[in-house]
Legacy VTK file of the C-alpha trace (Angstrom):
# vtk DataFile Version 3.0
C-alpha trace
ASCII
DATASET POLYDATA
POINTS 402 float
12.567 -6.827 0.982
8.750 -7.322 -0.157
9.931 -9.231 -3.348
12.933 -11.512 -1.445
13.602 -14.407 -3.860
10.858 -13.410 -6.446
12.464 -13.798 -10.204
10.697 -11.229 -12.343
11.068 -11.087 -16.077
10.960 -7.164 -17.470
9.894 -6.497 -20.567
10.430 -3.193 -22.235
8.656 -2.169 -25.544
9.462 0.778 -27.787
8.347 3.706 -25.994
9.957 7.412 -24.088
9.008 5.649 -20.937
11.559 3.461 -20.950
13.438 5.801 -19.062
11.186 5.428 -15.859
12.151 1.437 -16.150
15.711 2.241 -15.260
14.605 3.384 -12.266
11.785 0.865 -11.754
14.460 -1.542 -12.343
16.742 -0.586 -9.309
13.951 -0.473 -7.198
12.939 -4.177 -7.912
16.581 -5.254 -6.933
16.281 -3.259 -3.828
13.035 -4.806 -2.750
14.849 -8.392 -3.467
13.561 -9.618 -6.453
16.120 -11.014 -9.069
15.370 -9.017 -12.973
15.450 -10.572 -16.337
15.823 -8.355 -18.698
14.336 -8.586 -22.136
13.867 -6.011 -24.723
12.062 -5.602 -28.401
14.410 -3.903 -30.968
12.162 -0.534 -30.378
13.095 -0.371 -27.156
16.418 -0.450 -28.111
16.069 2.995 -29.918
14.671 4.483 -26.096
17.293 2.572 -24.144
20.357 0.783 -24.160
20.571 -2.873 -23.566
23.821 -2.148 -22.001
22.342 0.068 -19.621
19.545 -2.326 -18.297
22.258 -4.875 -17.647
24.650 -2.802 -15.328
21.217 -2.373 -13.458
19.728 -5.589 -13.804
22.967 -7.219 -12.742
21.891 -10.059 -15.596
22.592 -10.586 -19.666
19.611 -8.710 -21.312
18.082 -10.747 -24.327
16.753 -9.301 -27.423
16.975 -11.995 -29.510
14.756 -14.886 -30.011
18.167 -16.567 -31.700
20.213 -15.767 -28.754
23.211 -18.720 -28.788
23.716 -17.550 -25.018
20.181 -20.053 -24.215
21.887 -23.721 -25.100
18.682 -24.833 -27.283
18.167 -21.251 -28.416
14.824 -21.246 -26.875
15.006 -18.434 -24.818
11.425 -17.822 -24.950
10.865 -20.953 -22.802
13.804 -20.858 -20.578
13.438 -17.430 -19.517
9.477 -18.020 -18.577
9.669 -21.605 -16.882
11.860 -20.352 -13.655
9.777 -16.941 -13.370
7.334 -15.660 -11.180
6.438 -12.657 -12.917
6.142 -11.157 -16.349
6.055 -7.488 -16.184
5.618 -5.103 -19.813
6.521 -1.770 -18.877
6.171 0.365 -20.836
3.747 -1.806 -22.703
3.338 -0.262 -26.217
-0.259 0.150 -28.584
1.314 -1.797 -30.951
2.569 -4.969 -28.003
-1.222 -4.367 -26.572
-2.638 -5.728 -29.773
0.083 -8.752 -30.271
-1.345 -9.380 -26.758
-4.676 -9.602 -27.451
-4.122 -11.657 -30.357
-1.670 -13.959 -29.892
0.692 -12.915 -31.944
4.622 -13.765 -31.321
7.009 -12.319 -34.362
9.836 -11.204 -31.466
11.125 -12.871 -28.594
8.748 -10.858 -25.942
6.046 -11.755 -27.213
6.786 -15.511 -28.050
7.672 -15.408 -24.575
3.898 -14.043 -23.069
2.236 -16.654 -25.453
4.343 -19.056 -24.389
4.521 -18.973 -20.423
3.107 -21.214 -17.929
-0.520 -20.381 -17.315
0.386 -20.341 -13.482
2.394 -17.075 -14.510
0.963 -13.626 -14.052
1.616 -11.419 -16.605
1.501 -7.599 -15.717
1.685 -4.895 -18.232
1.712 -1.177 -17.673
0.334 0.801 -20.794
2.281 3.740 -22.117
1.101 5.204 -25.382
-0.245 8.869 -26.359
-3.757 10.084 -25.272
-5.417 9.774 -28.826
-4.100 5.940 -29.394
-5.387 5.102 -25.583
-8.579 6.139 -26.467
-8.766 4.585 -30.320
-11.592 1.769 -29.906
-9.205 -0.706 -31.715
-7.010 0.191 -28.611
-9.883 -0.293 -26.204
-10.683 -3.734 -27.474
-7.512 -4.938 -27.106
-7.704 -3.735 -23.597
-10.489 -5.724 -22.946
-9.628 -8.441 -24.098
-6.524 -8.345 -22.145
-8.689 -8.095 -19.069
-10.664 -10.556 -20.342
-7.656 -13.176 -20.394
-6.469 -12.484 -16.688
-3.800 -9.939 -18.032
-3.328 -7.479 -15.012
-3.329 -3.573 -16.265
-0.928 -1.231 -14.198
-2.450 2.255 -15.180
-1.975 3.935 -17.172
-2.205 7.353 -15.422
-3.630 10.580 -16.814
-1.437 13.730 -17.294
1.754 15.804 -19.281
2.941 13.341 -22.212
6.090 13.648 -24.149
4.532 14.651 -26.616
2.923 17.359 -25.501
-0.281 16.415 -25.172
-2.334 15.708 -21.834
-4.476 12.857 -21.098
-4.443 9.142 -20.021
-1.992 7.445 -21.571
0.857 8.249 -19.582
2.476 5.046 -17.708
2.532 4.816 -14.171
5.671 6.016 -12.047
8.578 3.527 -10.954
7.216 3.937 -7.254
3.349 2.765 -7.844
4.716 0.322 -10.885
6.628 -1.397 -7.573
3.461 -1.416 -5.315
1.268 -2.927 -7.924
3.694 -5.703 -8.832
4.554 -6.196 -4.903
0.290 -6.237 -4.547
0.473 -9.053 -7.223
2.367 -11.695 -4.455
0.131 -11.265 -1.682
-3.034 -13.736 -1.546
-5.930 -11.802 -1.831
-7.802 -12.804 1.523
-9.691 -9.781 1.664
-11.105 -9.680 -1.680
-14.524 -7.709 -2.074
-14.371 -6.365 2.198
-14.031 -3.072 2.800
-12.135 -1.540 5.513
-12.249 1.488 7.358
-9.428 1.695 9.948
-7.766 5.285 11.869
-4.101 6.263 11.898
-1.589 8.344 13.628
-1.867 10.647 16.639
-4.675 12.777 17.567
-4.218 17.441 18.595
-6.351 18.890 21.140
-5.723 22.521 20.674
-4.633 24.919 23.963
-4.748 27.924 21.878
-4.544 28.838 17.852
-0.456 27.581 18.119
-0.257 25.461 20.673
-1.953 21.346 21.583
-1.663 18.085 23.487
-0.588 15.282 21.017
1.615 11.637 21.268
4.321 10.096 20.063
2.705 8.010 17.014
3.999 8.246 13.993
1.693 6.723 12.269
3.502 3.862 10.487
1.818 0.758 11.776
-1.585 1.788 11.136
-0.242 3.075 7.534
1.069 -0.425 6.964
-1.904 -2.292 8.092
-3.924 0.007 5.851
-1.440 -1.329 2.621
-1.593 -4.602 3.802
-5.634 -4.956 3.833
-5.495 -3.086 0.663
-2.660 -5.696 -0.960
-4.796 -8.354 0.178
-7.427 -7.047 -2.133
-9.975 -5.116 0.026
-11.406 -1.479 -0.601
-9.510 0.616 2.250
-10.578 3.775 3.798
-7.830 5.386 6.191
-9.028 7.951 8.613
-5.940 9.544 9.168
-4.076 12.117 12.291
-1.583 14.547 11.221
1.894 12.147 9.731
4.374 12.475 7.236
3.402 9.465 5.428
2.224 8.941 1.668
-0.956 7.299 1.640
-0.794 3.743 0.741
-1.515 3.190 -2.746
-5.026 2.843 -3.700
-6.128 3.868 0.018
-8.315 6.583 0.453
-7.033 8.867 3.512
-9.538 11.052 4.850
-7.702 13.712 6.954
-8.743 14.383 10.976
-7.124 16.153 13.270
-8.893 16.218 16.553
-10.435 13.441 18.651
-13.796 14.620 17.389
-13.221 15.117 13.897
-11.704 11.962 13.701
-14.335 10.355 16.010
-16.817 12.184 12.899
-15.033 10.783 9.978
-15.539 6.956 10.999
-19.083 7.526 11.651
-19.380 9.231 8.264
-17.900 6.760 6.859
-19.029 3.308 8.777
-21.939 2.145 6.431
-21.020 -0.710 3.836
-17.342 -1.665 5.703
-16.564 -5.350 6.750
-13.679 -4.194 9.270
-12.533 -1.544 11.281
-9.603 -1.112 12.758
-8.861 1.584 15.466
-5.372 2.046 15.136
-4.867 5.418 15.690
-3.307 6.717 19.390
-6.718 8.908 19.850
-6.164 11.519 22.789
-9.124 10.183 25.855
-9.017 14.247 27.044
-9.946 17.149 25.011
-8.468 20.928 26.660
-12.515 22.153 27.523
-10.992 25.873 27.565
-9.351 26.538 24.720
-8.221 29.809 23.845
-9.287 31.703 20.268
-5.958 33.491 20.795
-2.719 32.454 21.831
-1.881 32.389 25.019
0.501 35.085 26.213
3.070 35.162 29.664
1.916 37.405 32.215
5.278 38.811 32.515
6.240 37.421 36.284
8.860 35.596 36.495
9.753 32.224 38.874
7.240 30.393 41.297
4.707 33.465 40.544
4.208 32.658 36.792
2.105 29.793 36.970
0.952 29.624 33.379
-2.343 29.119 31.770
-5.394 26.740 34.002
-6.485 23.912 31.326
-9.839 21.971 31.710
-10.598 18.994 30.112
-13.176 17.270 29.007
-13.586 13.502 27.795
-13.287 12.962 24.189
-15.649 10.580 22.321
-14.780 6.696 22.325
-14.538 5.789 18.957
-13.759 1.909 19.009
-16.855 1.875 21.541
-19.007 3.812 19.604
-18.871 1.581 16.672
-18.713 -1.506 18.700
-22.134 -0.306 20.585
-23.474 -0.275 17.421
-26.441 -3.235 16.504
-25.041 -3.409 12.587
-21.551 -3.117 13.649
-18.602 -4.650 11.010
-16.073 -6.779 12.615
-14.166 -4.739 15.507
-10.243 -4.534 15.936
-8.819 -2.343 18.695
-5.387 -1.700 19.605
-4.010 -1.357 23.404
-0.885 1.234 23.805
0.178 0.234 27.000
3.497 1.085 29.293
3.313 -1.664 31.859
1.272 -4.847 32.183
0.067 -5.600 28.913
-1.184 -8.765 29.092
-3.911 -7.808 32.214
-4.766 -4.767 30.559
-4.964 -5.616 27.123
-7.640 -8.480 27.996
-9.390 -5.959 30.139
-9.732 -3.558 27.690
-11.034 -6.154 24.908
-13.677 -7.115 27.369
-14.582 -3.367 28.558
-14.776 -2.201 24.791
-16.554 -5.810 23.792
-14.726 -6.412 20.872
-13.685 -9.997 19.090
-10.257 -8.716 19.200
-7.155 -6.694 20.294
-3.887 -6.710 19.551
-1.883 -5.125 22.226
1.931 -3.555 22.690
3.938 -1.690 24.414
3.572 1.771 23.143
6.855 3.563 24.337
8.970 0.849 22.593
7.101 1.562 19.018
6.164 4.833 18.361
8.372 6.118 15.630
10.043 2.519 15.276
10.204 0.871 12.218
9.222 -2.249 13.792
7.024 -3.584 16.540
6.261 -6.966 18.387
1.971 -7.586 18.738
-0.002 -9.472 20.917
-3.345 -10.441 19.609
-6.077 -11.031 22.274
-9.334 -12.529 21.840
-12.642 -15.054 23.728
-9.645 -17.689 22.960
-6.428 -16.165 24.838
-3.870 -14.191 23.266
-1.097 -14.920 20.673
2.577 -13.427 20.507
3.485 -12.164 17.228
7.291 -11.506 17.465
9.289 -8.015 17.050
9.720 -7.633 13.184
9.147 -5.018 10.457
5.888 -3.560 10.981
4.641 -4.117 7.292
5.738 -7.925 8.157
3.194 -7.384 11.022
0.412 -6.116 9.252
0.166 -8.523 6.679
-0.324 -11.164 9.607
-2.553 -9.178 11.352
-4.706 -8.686 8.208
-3.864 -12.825 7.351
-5.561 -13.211 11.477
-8.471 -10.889 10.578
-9.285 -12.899 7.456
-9.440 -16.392 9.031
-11.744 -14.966 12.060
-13.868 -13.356 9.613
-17.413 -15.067 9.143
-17.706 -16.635 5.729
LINES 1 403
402 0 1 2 3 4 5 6 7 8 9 10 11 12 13 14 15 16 17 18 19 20 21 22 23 24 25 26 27 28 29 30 31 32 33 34 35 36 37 38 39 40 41 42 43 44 45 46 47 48 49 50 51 52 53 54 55 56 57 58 59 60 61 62 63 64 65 66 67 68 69 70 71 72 73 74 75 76 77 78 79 80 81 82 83 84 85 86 87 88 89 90 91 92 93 94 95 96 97 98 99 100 101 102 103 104 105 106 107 108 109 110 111 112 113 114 115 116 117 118 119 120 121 122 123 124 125 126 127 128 129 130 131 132 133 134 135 136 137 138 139 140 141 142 143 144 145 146 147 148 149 150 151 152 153 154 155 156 157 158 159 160 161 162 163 164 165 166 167 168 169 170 171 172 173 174 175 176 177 178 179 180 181 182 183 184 185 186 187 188 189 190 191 192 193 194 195 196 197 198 199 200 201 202 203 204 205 206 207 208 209 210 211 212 213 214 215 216 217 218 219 220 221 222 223 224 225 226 227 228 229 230 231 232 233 234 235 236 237 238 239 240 241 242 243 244 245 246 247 248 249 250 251 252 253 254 255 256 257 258 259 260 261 262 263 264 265 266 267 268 269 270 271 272 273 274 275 276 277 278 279 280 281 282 283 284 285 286 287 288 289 290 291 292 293 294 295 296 297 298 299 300 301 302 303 304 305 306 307 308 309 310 311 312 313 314 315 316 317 318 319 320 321 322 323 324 325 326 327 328 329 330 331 332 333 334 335 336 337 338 339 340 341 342 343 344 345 346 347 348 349 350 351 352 353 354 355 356 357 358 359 360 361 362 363 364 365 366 367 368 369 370 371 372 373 374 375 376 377 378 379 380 381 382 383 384 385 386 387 388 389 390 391 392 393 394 395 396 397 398 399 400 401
């Protein structure tokens, strides 16, 4: 429920991807916010109003003259108890009543005539050729230029036929940008480098040690810093998660190659963030070939002899560091979290640590933190782990130095 209680006003232009806002629509009700529709008379011709009101669950307007508003302003009413305009899809020919002011229809008498407190998002949708017409690209600037938020568009197959930018973004990253567009953007210009998801120490070709992690916390810390408006690189174990929006993921799946990637990757970044469950013991003896029973059966087939060796200490490695960024670890403990978590804050001499218990979260959907740091440590109670992460990215922020 990332949009619980936020009232968002859709706008839909003329254009084939009105289709996508059907589904773009249910997706906003699912996520909590409450939809307005409204709609110009070419979007009509792509979609029926009839059909964006079964899934709006509201009266769609079309009309600057609708009777339905008491002083048939609709074009006030609708904007004054919103907290969002969205345009999608937002048409050439809308672009350019955008950049100049004009109002002829009730959408855009609306946009000219909302609050300046209200964000207005639009998501462009328009063939490849009238994307890149400079009269097109003006208007686009100047949109920019007025604190109008662009959502895309995207590059590739057009209904047309043609291929190129143009094409407007999909329901799914239309509903992360607009989400993006609530949270305060603490992090603005940082970058971030953080690791996710388990580590795989190979015993042969087929076979390796691994954990439990799943991935999802440090996936939805990585979202969070990147909602808040910082540049987010994601050194990622094997998961089955999508990366975040806008996140580069950089793929490692060994202790070392992940231990690799950060370093690779360290210069420039404000924060990191060891989230990933990184395996301490590496099997020394791996085998190029997999491993085969000898045949014996009972007490006398004792299977293959591992060695291990120690794996690199990433969180200490960039902590050791003399230009180091700002240091979060995280503690995966089974017992006695609050001794060990301190200790291991201390040992790896880092600002800060958030701590839990790892058996109760690893595949969970949610999680309950403790943050540790030179001042004690703070609870942060069991919830959704994306609830989490945005207040462990709002507790980074305010210990950052300014």
């Amino acid at each position: 429920m990332d949009l619980a209680g936020k009232k968002i006003v859709l706008g839909l232009t003329g254009g084939i991807a009105c289709y996508k806002v059907a589904e773009l629509t249910r997706a906003l009700g699912k996520a909590g916010a409450s939809v307005q529709v409204v709609m110009t008379q070419a979007a009509t011709q792509f979609i029926t109003p009839l059909t964006m009101q079964a899934l709006s669950g509201q009266p769609v307007f079309t009309d600057q003259w609708d009777a339905r508003i008491a002083n048939n302003m609709a074009h006030i009413d609708l904007s004054r108890d919103a907290d969002a305009i969205v345009i999608a899809p937002c048409s050439t020919d809308f672009i350019s009543k955008l950049a100049h002011g004009a109002c002829d229809d009730l959408l855009s008498t609306l946009c000219v005539a909302r609050p300046a407190r209200l964000p207005l998002l639009v998501a462009p949708a328009m063939n490849v050729e009238m994307w890149q017409n400079p009269a097109t690209r003006r208007n686009v600037a100047q949109l920019a230029a007025d604190g109008i938020e662009l959502l895309g568009p995207d590059t590739g197959e057009q209904a047309c036929g043609e291929n190129g930018m143009g094409r407007m973004l999909e329901p799914a990253q239309l509903l992360e940008h607009i989400i993006a567009a609530f949270q305060p953007k603490i992090l603005a210009g940082k970058r971030v480098l953080l690791t996710a998801g388990p580590t795989f120490e190979p015993i042969d070709p087929v076979r390796g040690i691994t954990n439990l992690s799943s991935g999802k916390m440090g996936y939805a810390i990585a979202r969070a810093a990147r909602q808040a408006g910082a540049e987010v690189t994601l050194v990622s174990g094997t998961t089955t998660l999508d990366a975040p929006l806008g996140v580069q993921r950089i793929a490692a799946q060994t202790a070392q190659q992940m231990h690799d990637a950060v370093l690779a990757h360290l210069s420039g970044q404000d924060v990191f963030i060891a989230v990933a469950a990184v395996a301490d013991w590496r099997v020394a003896n791996a085998s190029a070939q997999k491993l085969k029973k000898d045949g014996s059966e009972g007490e006398k087939n004792t299977g293959p002899v591992l060695e291990f060796a120690q794996n690199p200490d990433i969180l200490a490695t960039v902590a050791a560091l003399p230009k180091r960024p700002y240091c979060v670890g995280f503690a995966a403990e089974s017992e006695n979290l609050l001794q060990y978590g301190e200790q291991k804050r201390l040992r790896k001499n880092i600002p800060l640590l958030v701590g839990n218990i790892g058996h109760h979260t690893f595949g969970q959907d949610d999680n309950e933190l403790i943050l540790f740091d030179a001042h004690g440590h703070t609870l942060l109670p069991r919830n959704d782990k994306q609830a989490l992460a945005r207040q462990l990215i709002a507790a980074i922020a305010s210990r950052l130095p300014h």
